[in-house]
LOLUMDO-34089 format. One line per 5 residues: number of its first residue (from 1); their letters; for each residue x, y, z of N, C-alpha, C. Coordinates in steps of 0.05 Angstrom, whole numbers. Layout:
BEGIN
NUM	A	X/Y/Z/X/Y/Z/X/Y/Z ~ ...
//
This chain:
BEGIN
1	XXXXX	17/-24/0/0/0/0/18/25/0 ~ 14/41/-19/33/69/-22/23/88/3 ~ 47/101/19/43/110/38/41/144/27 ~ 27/161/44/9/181/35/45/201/41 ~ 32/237/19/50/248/16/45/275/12
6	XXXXX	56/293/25/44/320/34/56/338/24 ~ 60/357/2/75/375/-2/73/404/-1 ~ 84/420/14/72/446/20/102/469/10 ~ 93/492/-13/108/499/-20/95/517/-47 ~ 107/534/-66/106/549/-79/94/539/-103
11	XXXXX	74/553/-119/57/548/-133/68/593/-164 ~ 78/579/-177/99/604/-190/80/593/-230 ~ 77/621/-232/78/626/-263/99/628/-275 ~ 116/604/-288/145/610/-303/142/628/-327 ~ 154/643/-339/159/657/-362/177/648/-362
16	XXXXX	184/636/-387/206/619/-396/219/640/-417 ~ 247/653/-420/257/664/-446/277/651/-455 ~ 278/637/-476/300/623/-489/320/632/-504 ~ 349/641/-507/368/660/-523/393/642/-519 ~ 403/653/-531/433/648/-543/448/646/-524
21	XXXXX	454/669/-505/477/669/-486/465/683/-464 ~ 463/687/-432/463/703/-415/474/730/-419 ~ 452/754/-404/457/772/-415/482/780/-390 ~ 504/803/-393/513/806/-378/501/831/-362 ~ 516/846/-344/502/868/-334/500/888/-356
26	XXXXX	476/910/-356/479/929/-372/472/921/-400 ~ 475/895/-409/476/887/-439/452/884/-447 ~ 442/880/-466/412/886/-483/422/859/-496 ~ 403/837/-496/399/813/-517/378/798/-531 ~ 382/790/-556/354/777/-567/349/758/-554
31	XXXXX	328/751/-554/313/726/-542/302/705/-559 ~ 302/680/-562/286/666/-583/259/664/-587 ~ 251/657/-559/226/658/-550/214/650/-525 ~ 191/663/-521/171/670/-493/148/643/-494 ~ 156/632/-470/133/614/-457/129/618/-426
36	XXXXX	106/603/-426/86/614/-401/79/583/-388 ~ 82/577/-372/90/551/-357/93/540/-335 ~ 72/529/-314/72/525/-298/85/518/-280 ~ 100/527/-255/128/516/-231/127/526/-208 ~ 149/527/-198/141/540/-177/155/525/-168
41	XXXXX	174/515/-141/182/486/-128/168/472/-119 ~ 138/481/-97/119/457/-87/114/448/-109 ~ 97/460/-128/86/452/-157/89/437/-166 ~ 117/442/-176/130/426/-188/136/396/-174 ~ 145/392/-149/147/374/-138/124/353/-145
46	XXXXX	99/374/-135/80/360/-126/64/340/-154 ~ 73/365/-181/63/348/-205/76/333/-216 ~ 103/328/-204/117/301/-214/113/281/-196 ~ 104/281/-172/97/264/-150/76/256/-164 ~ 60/273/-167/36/257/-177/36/244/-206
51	XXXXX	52/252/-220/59/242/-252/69/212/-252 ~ 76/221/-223/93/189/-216/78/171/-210 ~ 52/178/-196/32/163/-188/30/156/-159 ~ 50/170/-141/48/176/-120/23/185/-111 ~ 14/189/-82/-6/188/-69/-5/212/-49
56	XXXXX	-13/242/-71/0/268/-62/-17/292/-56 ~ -15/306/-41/-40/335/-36/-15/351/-32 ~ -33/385/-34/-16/398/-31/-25/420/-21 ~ -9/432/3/-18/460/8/-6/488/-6 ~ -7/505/-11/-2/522/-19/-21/545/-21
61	XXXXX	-10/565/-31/-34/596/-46/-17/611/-72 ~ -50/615/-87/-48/632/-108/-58/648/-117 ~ -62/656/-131/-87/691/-128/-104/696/-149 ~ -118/703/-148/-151/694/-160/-152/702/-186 ~ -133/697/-205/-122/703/-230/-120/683/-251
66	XXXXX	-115/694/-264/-118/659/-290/-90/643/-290 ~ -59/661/-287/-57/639/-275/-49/630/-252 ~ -70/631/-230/-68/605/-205/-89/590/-221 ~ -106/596/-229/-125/583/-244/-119/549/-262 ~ -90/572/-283/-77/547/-294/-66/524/-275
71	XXXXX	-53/537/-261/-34/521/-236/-51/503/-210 ~ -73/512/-215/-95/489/-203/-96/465/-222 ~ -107/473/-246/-119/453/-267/-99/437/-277 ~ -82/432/-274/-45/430/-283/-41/406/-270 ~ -38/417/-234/-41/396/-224/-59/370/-217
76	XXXXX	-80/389/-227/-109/365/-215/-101/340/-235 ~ -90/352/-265/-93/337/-285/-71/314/-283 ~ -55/321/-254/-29/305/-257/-26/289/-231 ~ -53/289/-227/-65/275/-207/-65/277/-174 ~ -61/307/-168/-49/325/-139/-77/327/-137
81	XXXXX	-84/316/-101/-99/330/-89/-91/354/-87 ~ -113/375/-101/-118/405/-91/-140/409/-80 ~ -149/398/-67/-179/409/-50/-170/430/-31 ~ -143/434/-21/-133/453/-3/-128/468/-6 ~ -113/475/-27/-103/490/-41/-124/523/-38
86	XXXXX	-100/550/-31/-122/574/-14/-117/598/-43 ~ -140/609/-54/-136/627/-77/-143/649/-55 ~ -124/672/-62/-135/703/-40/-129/715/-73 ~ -144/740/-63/-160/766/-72/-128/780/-69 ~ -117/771/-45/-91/792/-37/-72/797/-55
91	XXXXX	-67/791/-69/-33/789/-85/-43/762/-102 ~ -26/780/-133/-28/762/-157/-13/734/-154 ~ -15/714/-164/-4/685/-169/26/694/-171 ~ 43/678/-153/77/680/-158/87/677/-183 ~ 107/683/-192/128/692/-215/151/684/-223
96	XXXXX	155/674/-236/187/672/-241/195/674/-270 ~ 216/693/-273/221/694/-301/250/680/-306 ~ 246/670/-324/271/646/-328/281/649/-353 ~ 314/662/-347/327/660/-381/349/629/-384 ~ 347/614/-405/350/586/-407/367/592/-431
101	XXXXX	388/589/-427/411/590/-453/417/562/-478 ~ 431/571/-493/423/547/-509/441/517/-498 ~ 452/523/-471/461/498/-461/454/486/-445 ~ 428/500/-444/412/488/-416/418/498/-392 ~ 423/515/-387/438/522/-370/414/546/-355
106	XXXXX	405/557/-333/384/573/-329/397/594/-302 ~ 387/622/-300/378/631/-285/350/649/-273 ~ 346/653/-256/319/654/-247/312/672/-219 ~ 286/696/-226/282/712/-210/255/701/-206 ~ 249/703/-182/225/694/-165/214/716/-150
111	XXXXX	179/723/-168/168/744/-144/144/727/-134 ~ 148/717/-109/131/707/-89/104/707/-96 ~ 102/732/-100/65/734/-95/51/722/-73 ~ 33/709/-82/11/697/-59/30/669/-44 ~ 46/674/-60/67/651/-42/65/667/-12
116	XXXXX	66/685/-15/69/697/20/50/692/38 ~ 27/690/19/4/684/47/-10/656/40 ~ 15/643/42/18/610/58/34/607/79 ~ 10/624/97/17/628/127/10/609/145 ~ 21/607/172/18/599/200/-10/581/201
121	XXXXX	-31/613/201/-55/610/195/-67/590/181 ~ -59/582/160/-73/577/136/-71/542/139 ~ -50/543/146/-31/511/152/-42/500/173 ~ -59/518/199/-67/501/215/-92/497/207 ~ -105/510/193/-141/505/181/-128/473/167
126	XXXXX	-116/469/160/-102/446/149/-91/422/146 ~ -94/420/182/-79/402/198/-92/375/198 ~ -110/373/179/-112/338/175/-94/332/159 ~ -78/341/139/-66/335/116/-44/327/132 ~ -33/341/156/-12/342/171/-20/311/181
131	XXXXX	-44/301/185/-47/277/198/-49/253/184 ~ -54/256/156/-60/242/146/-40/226/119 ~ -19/247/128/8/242/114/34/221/127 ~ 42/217/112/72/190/118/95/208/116 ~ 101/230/91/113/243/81/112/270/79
136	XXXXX	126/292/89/122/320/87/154/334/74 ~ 145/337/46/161/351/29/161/375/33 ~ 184/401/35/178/428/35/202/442/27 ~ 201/469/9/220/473/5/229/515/11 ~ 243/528/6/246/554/15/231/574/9
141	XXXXX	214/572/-6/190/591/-31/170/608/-22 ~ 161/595/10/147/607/27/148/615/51 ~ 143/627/58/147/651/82/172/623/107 ~ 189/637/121/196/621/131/190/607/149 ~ 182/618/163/163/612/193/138/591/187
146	XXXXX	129/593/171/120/571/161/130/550/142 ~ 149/550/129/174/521/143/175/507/164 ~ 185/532/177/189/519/206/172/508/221 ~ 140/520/221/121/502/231/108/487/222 ~ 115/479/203/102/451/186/128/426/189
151	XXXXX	153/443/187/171/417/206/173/404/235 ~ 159/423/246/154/425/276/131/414/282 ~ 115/412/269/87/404/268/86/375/254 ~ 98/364/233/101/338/224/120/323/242 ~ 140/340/251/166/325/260/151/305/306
156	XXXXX	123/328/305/109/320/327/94/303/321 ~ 84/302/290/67/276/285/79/256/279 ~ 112/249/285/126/234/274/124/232/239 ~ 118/245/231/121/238/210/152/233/195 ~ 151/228/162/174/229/158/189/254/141
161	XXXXX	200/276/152/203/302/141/228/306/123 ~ 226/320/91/239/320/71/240/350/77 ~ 262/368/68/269/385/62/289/389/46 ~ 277/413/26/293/415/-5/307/451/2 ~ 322/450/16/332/472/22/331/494/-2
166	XXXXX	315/498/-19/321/522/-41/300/535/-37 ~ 303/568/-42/336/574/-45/344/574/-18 ~ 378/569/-16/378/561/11/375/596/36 ~ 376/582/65/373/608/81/393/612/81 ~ 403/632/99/436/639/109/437/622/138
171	XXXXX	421/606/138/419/590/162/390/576/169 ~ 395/554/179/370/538/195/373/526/221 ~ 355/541/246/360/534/270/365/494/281 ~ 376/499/294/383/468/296/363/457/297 ~ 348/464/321/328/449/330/300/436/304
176	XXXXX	307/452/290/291/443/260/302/423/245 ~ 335/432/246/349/405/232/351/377/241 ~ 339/384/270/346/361/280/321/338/276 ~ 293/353/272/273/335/254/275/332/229 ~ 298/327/210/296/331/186/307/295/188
181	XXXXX	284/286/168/301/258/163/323/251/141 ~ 314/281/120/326/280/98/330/311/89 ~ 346/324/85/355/351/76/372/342/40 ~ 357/364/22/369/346/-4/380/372/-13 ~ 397/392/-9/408/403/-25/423/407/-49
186	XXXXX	429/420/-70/451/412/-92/477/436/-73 ~ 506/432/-99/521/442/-94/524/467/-76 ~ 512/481/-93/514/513/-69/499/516/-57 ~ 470/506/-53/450/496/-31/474/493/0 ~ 487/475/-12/507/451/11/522/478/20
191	XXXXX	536/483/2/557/509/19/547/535/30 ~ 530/539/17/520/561/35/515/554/61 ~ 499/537/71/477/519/97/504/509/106 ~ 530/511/100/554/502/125/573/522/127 ~ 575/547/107/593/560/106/621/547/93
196	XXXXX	619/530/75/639/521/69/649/521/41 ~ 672/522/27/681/510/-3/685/488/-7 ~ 670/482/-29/671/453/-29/680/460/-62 ~ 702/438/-73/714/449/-95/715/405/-120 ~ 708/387/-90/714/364/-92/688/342/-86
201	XXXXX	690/318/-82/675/304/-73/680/296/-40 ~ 706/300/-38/717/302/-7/709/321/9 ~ 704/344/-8/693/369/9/664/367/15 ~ 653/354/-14/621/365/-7/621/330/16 ~ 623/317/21/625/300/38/630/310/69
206	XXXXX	655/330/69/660/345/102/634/361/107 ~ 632/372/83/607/391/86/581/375/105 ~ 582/365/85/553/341/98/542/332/123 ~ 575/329/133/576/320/154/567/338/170 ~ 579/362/178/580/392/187/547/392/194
211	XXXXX	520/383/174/492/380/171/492/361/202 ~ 508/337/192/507/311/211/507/304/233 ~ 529/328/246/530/335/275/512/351/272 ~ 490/370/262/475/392/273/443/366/286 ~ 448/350/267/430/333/280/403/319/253
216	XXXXX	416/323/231/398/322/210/407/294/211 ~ 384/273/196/388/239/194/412/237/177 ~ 397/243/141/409/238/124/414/255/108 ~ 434/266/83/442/292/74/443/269/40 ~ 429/284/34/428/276/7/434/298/-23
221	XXXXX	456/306/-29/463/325/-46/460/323/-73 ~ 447/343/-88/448/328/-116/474/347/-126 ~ 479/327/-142/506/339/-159/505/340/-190 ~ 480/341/-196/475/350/-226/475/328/-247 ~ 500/329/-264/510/308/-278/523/277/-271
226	XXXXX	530/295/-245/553/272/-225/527/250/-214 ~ 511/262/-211/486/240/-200/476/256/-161 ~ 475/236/-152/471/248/-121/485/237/-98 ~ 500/249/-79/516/239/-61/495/238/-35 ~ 504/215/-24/484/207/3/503/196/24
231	XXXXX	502/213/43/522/216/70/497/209/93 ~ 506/190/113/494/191/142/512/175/152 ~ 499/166/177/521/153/196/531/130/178 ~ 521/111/178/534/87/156/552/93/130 ~ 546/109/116/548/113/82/560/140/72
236	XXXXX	579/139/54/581/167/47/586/158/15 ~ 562/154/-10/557/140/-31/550/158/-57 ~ 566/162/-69/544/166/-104/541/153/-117 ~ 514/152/-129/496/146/-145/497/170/-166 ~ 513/144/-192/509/162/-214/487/174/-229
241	XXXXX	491/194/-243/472/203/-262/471/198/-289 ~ 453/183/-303/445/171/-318/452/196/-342 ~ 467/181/-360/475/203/-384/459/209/-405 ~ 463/233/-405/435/242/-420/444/272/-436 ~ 436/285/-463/435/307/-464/421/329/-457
246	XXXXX	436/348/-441/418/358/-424/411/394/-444 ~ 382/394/-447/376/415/-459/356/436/-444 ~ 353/433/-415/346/456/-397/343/442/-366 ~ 354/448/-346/363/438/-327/338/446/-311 ~ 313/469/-320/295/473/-298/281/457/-286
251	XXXXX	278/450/-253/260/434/-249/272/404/-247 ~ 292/408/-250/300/374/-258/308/366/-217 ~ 313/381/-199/309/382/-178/292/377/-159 ~ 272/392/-167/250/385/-167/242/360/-171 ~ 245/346/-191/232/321/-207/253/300/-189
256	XXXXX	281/306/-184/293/291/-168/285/284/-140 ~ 274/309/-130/264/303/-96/245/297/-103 ~ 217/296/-116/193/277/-111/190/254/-122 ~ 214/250/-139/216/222/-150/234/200/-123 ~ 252/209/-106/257/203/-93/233/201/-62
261	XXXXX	220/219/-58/198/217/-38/170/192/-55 ~ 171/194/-73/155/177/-90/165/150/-80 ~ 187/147/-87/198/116/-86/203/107/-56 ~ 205/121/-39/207/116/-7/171/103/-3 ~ 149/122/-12/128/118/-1/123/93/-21
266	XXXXX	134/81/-42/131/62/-50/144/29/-39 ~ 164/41/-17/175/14/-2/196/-1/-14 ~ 197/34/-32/240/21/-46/255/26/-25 ~ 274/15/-18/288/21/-6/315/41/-14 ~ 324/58/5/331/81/1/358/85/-28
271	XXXXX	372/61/-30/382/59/-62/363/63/-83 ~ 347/39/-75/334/45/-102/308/67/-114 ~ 305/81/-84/290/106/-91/311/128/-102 ~ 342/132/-101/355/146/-111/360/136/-136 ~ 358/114/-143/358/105/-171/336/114/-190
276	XXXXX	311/115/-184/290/122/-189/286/156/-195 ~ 294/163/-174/296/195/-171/317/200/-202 ~ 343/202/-196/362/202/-217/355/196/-241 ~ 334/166/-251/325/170/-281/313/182/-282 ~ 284/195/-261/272/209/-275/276/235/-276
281	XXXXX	298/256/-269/314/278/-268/322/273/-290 ~ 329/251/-297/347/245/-333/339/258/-348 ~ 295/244/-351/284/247/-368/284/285/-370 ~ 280/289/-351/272/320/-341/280/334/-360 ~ 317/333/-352/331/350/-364/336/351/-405
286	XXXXX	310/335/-413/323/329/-442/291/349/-454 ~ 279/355/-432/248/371/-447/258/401/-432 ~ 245/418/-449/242/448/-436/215/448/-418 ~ 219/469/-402/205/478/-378/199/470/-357 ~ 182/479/-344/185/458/-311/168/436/-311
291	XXXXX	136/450/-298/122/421/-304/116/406/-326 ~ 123/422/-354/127/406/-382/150/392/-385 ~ 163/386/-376/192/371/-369/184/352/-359 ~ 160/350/-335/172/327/-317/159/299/-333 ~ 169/273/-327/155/248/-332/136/234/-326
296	XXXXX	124/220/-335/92/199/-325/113/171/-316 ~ 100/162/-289/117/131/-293/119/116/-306 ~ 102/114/-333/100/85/-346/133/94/-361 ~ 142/116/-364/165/127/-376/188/118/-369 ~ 188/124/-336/204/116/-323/217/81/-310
301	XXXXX	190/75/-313/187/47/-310/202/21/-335 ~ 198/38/-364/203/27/-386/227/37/-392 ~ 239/59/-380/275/60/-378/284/35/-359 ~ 275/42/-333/285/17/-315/287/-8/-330 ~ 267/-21/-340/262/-49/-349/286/-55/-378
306	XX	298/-31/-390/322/-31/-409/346/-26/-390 ~ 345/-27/-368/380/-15/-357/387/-51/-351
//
């Protein structure tokens, strides 16, 4: 029986601009072209969780606009409980405009919006989902304090708590790390959250650790191409990444942490939910945009059955 899966987190209108090269400061550049595309990090999580066929709801807010509108209908279609899901009047649907170079390569400005009022408030009107979950995914997108009490609040229901540190803080009080079963940062996620350079695989390993004593279970790093490194008391392991040409990296993070929370509530054990995670990040990175990127399992399933 697939164990239930909670994801609370940012619900974002991508504007996708596709061009040639990053612009530098000051510089004026053509663009190839403008798309409009549903993301956000909960979002996104939550519609590859469910693409996956995971067993997923989600809290979040978006604003009474066409598109939160889209970003409801998006996910319903990708099989996310949204019955919770809070539209306010207050502030338009979150933002992100994304320039994606021709190497795949992206950077990205995020205006919150109604991401902000996925408050305190809102989360306790909410608190069956908190009860009724195995798994509580969350990542940096919304207000912080509510982070912190949805870790604080699952970590009392025992549950089992995922955190996707992006973008990361300039810090997370221990006492929060210390309910984290799983913290999944990538590269500069990692160094920032220890204060450290990590230039190696030896480093992002010390790094990890640094997490390990704060009291976090397991530190799970993704490393992009390299695949994902997984440090705890027993193990300090990568798991490669499945080679692939990579033609836009957005979201493929994303698709990595819920494909990995996917395969836990499925009763893989923790290899082979990183195996799982990792192909379907593969697939991710070979389509443009976020939740148009991510995979359906029968996809993923029929790579596995060729490896």
């Amino acid at each position: 029986m697939k164990e239930k899966i909670l994801i609370i987190g940012s619900l974002n209108m991508d504007i996708v601009v596709l061009l040639k090269n990053m612009p530098n400061i000051g510089e004026t550049v053509l663009g190839k072209s403008l798309s409009y595309i549903p993301g956000g990090k909960g979002a996104n999580q939550a519609c590859a969780a469910g693409k996956l066929s995971g067993d997923v709801a989600m809290l979040g807010c978006v604003g009474n606009d066409e598109f939160g509108r889209l970003q409801i209908s998006n996910l319903k279609d990708a099989g996310v409980n949204v019955s919770k899901l809070k539209t306010t009047n207050k502030k338009t649907t979150g933002t992100a405009i994304i320039h994606v170079n021709e190497s795949g390569d992206n950077s990205i400005v995020v205006i919150p919006g109604a991401n902000n009022e996925c408050d305190i408030e809102y989360l306790k009107e909410n608190d069956d989902l908190f009860q009724w979950c195995d798994y509580l995914i969350l990542q940096m997108e919304i207000p912080f304090d509510s982070v912190v009490y949805s870790i604080k609040r699952a970590g009392g229901l025992k549950k089992k708590v995922i955190l996707n540190p992006a973008p990361a803080p300039d810090e997370l009080p221990e006492d929060i790390l210390k309910m984290l079963d799983y913290i999944t940062p990538n590269e500069t996620e990692l160094m920032k959250l220890t204060d450290c350079v990590c230039d190696n695989l030896e480093d992002y390993i010390k790094a990890s650790g640094k997490l390990l004593t704060k009291g976090v279970r397991n530190v799970l790093v993704t490393l992009g191409e390299q695949g994902a490194l997984l440090v705890n008391g027993k193990t300090e392991k990568v798991y490669p990444a499945r080679k692939v040409d990579s033609i836009d990296t957005t979201a493929a993070g994303d698709c990595f942490n819920a494909a990995f929370v996917v395969g836990l509530a499925d009763s893989k054990d923790v290899e082979q939910a990183i195996h799982f995670a990792n192909i379907s990040s593969s697939v991710a990175v070979t389509r443009r945009g976020a939740q148009s990127s991510l995979p359906a399992r029968r996809e993923i399933e029929d790579i596995m059955g060729d490896l």
